[in-house]
BALOMAR-291839 format. One record per residue (C-alpha): residue number from 1; x, y, z. Coordinates in Angstrom, 2 decimals. Layout:
<dokes>
   seq         X         Y         Z
   NUM         X         Y         Z
...
</dokes>
This chain:
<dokes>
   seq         X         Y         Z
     1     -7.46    -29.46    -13.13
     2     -5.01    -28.77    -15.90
     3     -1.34    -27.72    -15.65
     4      0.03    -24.13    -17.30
     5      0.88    -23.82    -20.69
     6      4.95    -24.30    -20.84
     7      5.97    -20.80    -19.78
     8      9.59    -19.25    -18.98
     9      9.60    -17.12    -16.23
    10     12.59    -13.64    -16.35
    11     13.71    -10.99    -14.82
    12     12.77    -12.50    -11.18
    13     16.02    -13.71     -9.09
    14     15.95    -17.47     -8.66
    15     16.31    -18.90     -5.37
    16     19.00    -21.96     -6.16
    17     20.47    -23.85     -3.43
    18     23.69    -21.44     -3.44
    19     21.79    -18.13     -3.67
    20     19.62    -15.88     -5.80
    21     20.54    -16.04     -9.65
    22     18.84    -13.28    -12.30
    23     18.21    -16.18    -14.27
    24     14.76    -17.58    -16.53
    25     12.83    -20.46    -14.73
    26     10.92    -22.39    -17.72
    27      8.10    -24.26    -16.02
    28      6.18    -27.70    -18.45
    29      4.04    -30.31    -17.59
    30      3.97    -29.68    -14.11
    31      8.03    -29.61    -13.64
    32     10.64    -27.45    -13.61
    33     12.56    -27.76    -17.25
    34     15.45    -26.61    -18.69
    35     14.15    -23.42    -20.94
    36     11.12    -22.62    -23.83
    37      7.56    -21.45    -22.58
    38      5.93    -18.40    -23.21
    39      7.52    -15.33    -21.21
    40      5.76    -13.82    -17.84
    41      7.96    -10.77    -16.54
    42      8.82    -11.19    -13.02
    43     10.85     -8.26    -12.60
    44     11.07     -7.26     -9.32
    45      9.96    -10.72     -7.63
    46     11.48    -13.57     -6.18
    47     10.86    -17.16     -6.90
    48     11.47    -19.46     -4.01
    49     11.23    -23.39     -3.87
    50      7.42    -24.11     -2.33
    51      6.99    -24.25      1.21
    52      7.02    -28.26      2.69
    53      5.30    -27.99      5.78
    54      5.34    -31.41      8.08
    55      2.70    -30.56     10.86
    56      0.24    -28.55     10.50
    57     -2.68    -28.59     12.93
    58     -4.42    -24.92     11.90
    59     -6.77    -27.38      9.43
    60     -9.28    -27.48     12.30
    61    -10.13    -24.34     12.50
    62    -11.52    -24.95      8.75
    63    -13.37    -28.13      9.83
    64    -15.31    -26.71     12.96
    65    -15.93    -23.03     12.62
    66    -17.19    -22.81     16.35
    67    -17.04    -25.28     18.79
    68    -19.87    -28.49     17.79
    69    -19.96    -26.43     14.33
    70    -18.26    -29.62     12.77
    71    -18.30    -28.90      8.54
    72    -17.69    -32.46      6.76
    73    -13.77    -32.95      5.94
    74    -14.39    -32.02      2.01
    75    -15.86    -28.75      2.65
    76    -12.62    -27.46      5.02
    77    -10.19    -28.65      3.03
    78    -11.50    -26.61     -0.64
    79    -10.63    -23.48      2.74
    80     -7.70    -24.82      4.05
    81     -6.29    -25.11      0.29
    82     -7.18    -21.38     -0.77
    83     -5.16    -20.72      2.31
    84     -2.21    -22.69      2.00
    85     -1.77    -20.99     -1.44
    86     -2.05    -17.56     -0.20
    87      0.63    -18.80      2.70
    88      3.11    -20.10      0.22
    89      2.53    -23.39      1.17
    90      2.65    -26.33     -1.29
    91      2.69    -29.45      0.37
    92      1.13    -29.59      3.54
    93      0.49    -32.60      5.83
    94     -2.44    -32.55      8.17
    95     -1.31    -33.43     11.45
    96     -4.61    -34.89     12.87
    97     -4.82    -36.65     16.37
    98     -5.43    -40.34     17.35
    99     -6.66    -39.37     20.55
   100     -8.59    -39.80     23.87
   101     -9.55    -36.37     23.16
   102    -12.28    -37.36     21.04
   103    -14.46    -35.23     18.72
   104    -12.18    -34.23     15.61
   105     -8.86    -35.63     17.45
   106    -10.66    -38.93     17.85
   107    -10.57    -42.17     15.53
   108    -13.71    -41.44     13.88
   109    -12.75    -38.22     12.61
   110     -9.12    -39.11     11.69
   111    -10.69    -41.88      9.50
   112    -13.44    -39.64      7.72
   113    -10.60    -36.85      7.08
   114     -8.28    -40.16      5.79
   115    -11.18    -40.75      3.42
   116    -11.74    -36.94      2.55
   117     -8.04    -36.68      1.84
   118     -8.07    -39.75     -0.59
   119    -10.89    -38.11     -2.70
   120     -9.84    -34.44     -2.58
   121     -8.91    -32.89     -5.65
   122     -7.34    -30.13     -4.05
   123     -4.24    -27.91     -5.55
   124     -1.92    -28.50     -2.38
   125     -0.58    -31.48     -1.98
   126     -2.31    -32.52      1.27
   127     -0.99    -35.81      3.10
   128     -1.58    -36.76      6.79
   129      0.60    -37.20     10.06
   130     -1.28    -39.34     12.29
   131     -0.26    -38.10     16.03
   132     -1.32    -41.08     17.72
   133     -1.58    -41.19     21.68
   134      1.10    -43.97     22.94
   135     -1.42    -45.11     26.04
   136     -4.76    -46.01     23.74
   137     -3.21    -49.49     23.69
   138     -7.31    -51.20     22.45
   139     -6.96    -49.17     19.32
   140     -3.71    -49.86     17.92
   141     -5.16    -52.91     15.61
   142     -7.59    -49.86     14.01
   143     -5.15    -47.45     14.09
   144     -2.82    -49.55     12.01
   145     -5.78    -50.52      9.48
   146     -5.93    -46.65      8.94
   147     -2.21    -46.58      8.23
   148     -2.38    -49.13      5.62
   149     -6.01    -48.05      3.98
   150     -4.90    -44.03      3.32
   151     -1.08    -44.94      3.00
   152     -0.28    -42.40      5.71
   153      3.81    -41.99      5.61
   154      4.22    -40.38      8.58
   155      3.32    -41.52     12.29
   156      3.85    -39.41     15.64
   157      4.32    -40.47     19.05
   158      2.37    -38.34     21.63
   159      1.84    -38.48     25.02
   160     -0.79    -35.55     26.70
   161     -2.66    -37.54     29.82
   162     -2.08    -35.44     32.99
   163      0.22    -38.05     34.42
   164      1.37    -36.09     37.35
   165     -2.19    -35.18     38.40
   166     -3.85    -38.82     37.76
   167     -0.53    -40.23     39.80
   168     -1.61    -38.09     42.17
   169     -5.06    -39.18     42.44
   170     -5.84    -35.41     41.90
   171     -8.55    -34.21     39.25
   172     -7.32    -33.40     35.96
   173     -7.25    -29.96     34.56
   174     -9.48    -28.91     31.99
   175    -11.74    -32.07     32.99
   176    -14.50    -30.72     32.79
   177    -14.96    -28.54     29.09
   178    -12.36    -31.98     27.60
   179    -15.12    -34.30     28.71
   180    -18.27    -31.85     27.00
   181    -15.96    -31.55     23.74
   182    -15.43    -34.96     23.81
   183    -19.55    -35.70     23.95
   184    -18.71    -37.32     27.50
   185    -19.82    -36.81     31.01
   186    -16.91    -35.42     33.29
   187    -17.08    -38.40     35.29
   188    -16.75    -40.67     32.56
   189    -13.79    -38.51     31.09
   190    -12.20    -38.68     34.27
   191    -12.71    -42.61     34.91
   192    -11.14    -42.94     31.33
   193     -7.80    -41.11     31.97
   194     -7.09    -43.07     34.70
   195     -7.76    -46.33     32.56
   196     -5.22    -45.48     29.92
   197     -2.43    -43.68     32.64
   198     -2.81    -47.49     34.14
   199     -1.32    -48.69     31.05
   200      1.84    -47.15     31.57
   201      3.95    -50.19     31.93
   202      2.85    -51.44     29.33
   203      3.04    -49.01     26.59
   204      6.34    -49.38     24.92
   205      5.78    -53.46     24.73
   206      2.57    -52.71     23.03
   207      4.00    -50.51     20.53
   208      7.34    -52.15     19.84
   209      5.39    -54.42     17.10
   210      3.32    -52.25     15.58
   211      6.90    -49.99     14.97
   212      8.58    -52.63     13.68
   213      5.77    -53.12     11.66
   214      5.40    -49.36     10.25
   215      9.74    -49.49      9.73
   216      9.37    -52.11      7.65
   217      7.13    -50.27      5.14
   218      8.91    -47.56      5.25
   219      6.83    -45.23      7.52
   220      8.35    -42.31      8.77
   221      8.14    -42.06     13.00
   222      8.91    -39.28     15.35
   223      7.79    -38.68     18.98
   224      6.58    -35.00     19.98
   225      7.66    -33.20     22.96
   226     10.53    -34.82     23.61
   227     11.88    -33.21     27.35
   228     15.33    -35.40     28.18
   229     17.67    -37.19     26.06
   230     16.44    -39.97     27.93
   231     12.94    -39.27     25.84
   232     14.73    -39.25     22.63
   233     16.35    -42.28     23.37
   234     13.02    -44.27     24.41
   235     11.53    -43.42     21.02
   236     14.71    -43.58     19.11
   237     14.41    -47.42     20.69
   238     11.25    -48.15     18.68
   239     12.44    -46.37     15.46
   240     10.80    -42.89     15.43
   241     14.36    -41.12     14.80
   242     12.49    -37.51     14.17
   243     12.51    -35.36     17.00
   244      9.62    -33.23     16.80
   245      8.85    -30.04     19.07
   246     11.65    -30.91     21.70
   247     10.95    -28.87     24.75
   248     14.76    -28.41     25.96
   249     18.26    -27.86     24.35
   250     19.56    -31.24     26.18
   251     16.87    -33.04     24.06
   252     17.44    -31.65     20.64
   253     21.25    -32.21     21.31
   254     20.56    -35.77     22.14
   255     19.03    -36.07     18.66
   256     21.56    -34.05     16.86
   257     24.51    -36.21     18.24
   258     22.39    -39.41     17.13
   259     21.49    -37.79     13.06
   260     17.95    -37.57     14.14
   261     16.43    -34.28     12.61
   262     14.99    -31.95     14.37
   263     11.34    -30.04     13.89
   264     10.67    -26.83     15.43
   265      7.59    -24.73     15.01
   266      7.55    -21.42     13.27
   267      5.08    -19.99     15.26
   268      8.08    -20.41     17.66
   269     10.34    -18.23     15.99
   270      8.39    -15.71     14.58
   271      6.76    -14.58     18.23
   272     10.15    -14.87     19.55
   273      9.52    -18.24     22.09
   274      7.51    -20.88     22.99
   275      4.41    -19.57     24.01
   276      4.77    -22.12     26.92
   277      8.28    -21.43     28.15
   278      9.67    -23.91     26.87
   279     12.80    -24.08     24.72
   280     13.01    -21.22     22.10
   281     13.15    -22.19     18.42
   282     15.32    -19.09     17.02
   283     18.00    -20.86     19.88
   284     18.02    -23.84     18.34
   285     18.07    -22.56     15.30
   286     21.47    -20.54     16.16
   287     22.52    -23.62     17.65
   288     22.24    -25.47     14.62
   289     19.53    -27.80     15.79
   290     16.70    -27.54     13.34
   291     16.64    -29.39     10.32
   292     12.89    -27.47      9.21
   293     10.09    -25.20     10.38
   294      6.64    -26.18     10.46
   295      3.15    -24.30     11.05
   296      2.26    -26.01     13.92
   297     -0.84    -23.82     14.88
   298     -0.37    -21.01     12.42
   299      0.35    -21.46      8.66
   300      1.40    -17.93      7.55
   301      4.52    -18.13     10.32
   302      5.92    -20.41      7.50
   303      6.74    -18.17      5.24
   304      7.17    -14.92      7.93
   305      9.99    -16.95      9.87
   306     12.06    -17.79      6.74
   307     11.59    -14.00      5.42
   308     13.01    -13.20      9.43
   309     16.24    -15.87      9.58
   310     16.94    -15.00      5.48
   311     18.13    -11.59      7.78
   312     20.24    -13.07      9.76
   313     21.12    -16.48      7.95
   314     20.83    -15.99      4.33
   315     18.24    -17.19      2.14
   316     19.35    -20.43      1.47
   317     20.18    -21.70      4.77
   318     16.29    -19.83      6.09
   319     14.27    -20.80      3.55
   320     15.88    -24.08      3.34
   321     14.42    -24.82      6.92
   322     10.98    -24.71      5.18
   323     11.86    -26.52      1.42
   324     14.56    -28.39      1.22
   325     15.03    -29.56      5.00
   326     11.58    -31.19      5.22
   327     12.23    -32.86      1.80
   328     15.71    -34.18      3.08
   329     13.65    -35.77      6.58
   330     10.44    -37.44      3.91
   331     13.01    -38.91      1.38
   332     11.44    -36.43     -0.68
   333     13.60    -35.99     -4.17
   334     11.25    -34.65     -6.36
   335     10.93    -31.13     -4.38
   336     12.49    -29.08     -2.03
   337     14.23    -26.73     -4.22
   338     14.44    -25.89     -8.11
   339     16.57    -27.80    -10.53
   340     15.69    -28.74    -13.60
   341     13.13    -32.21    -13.47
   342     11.53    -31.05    -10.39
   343      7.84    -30.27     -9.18
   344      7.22    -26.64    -10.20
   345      6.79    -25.88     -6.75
   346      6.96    -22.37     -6.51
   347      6.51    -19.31     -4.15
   348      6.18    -15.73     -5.90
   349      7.24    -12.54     -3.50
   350      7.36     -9.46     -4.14
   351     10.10     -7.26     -2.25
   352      8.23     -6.35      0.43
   353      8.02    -10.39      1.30
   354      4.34    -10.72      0.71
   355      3.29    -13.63     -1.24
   356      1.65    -12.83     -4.31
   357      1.91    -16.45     -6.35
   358      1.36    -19.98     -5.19
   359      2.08    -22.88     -8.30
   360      1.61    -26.25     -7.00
   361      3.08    -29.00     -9.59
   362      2.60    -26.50    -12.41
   363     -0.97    -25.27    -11.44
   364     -1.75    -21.71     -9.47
   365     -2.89    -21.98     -6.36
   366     -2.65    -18.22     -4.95
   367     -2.46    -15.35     -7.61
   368     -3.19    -11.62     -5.66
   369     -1.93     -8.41     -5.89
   370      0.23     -6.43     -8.44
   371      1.71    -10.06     -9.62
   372     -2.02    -10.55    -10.66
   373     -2.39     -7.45    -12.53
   374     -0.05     -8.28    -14.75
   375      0.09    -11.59    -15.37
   376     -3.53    -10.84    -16.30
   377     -3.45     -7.74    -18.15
</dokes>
């Protein structure tokens, strides 16, 4: 796919880390530049630094249609890119399971999507977060293999088994439709849960190594669902310093007061709370908790919860929560928000706040609407 011709963007007001500026945006071989191109009038719009999302999890409903409806990796993600560009969204990382759950949260699929991923050619620039289960303690060894192979930088610690319920000797919820979805007979669901709760005491041992392991190449870590500060600090123990999802206030504090950043999901703020009652994003966002926004379920929330806090917070501060915050937690230099020698990562809205141009590293990846009408006239 080639890059735009050098052009110079006017009349739009530039989104620049202090505030909007009325001031030409000259895009060239793929990167932001400091002026010459051939003019496109953006009077009227705004041009915003691309939306960085860190988990997004929406992806499967573009690799299995309907339930056993499983579509190979390649052909969801050419759907999943058409609608990260219409969402605004220019990096986007795939968070995909290591799980018990089997079927596309399993091994087998996170491999073949690792693989799909490594031969897209896709305009959004699509990495992986492996959410690996803490208790599958015989897979590690593969799990780590995958990490190296597809040069995955960013691992998540997650922890669903129904611990109070197996503890309990009690059948699990959901046992039944987890164990068809999983291509396993309810019995032999069950039997496996309570395998992997009995390795419990010996989780964090197992996984001290294989931390050290991913620190030392510079992996990113977080855990998910963080409840206590006692949580944070477990994890923070084995490295993963990004707090991701943290149910409670008392947990996101604990990784405030430590410089951990924080990850909230915008699905979160834009319905107004968790849909679980758990701790309300838009709180910890007054708080000054969050360091970024992610899809989590739903990728247009992205862009709809920085359009809602730009209300209250001002642009920079909102729309940093989905740019330049998750660029600050990857290390990420090269994007985040525009200056001169940057991706020309870009976001095109019209007043109204609906996204009529996606460029991804200087190519389009969403064009719609009146913006289309006269860039193409």
């Amino acid at each position: 796919m080639r890059d735009l011709p050098p052009l110079r963007l006017t009349g739009a007001d530039i989104l620049l880390p202090g505030g909007f500026a009325p001031e030409p945006l000259s895009i060239a071989a793929g990167r932001i530049v400091a002026g010459g191109g051939r003019d496109i009038d953006l009077t009227g719009y705004r041009v915003l630094p691309g939306i960085i999302d860190l988990h997004g999890d929406g992806f499967e409903r573009h690799m299995a249609p309907r339930r056993g409806a499983v579509e190979t990796p390649a052909m969801g993600l050419a759907a999943l890119d058409a609608e990260c560009g219409a969402c605004g969204i220019t990096t986007a990382m795939l968070a995909q399971f290591w799980s018990w759950e089997g079927g596309m949260r399993g091994p087998d699929f996170a491999t073949a999507l690792a693989g799909a991923l490594q031969g897209a050619d896709t305009l959004t620039d699509m990495q992986m977060q492996l959410r690996v289960e803490t208790h599958m303690l015989d897979t590690l060894p593969a799990m780590q293999a995958l990490v190296a192979d597809a040069d995955i930088r960013f691992v998540v610690w997650n922890d669903h088994l129904p611990h109070k319920q197996l503890a309990a000797g009690a059948r699990p919820p959901r046992l039944t439709g987890q164990a068809l979805k999983a291509g396993r007979s309810p019995d032999a669901h069950e039997a496996m849960l309570r395998a992997l709760h009995a390795n419990g005491p010996a989780v964090m041992a197992a996984l001290a190594p294989v931390a050290r392991d991913f620190t030392a190449k510079g992996i990113r870590m977080g855990s998910h669902d963080d409840h206590t500060a006692a949580d944070r600090a477990k994890f923070r123990a084995l490295g993963a310093d990004i707090c991701e999802f943290p149910e409670t206030h008392a947990a996101a504090e604990a990784a405030r007061s430590a410089g951990e950043p924080v990850i909230m999901g915008a699905p979160n703020v834009v319905r107004g709370g968790s849909h679980s009652g758990k701790v309300a994003a838009g709180d910890l966002v007054a708080a000054g908790l969050v360091d970024a926004l992610v899809s989590d379920y739903h990728y247009p929330s992205l862009a709809r919860a920085g359009v809602a806090l730009s209300a209250r917070y001002g642009w920079p501060m909102a729309w940093g929560l989905v740019s330049a915050g998750p660029a600050r937690i990857m290390g990420w230099e090269d994007r985040g928000h525009i200056a001169p020698g940057l991706r020309a990562d870009l976001v095109i809205m019209d007043p109204a706040g609906r996204i009529e141009g996606t460029i991804v590293a200087g190519r389009v990846s969403h064009l719609s609407g009146a913006l289309a009408a006269r860039v193409l006239a």
